[in-house]
C-alpha positions as CSV (number, residue, x, y, z in Angstrom):
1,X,100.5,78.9,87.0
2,X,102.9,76.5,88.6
3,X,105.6,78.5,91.4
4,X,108.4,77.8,88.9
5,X,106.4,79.4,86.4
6,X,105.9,82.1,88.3
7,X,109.7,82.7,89.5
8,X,110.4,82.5,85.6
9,X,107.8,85.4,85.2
10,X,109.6,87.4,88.1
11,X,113.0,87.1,86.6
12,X,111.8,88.7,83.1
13,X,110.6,91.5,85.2
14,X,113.9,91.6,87.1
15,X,115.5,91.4,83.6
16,X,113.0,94.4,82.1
17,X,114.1,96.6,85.7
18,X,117.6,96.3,84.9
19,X,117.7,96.6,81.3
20,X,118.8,100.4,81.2
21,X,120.2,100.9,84.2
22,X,122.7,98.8,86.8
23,X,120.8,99.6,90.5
24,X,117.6,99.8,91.4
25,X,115.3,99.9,93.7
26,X,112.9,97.1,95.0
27,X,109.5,99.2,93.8
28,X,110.5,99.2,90.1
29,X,111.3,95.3,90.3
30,X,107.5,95.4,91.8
31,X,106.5,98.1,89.4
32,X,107.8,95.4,86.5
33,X,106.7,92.7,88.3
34,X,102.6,94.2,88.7
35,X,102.6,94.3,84.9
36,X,103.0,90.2,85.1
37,X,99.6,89.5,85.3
38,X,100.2,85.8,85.5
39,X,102.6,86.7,88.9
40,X,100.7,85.7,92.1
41,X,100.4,88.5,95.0
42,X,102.2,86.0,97.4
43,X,105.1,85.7,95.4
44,X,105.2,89.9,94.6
45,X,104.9,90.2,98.3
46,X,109.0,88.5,98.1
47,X,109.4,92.4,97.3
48,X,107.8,93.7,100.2
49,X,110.1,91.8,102.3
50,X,113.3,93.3,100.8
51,X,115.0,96.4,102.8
52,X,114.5,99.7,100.7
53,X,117.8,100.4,98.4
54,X,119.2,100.5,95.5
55,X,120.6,97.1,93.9
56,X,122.3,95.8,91.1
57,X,120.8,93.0,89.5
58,X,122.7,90.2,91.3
59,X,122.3,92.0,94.6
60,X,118.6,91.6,94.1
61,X,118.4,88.4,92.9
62,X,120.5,87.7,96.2
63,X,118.3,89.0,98.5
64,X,115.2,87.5,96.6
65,X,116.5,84.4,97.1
66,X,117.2,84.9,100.8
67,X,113.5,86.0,101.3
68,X,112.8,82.5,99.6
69,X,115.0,80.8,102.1
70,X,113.6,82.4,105.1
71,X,109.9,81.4,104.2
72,X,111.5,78.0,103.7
73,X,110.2,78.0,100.1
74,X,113.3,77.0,98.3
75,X,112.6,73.1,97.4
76,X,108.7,74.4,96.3
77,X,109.4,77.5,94.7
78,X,113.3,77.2,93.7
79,X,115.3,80.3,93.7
80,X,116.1,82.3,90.9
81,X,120.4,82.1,91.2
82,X,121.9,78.7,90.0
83,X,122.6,76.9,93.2
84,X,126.2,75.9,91.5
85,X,126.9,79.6,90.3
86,X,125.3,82.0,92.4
87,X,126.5,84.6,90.0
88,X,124.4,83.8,87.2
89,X,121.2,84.0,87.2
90,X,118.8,80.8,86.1
């Protein structure tokens, strides 16, 4: 599975963590995320880096993205907000 591919798999278990409910926290995005088979353990460790909280979906996405930037992944990996939106998600 390409990174892309992957980051498209962690936004449909972003998607399925928020579906009923407006904050959560970082384990039930991993929790979601687990059940990806396809996901790599690198890219579900983005979760560990995230402070423990409660966030809404574009909070999460956020800090995701941040995590992304700080390992310098961004041009590899891409991030999972639109660069020219940073509201709406890709």
């Amino acid at each position: 599975m390409t990174d892309r591919a992957g980051l498209q798999e962690l936004q449909q278990a972003i998607d399925e963590a928020f579906a009923e409910r407006e904050r959560v926290p970082p384990r039930e995005v991993y929790l979601r995320a687990s059940e990806h088979i396809l996901l790599s353990a690198d890219l579900l460790a983005h979760l560990n880096e995230l402070p423990e909280d409660d966030y809404t979906k574009e909070e999460m996405v956020a800090a995701i993205d941040d995590v992304i930037r700080r390992r310098g992944e961004q041009d590899s990996l891409g991030l999972l907000a639109d660069d020219d939106d940073p509201s709406s998600l890709r």
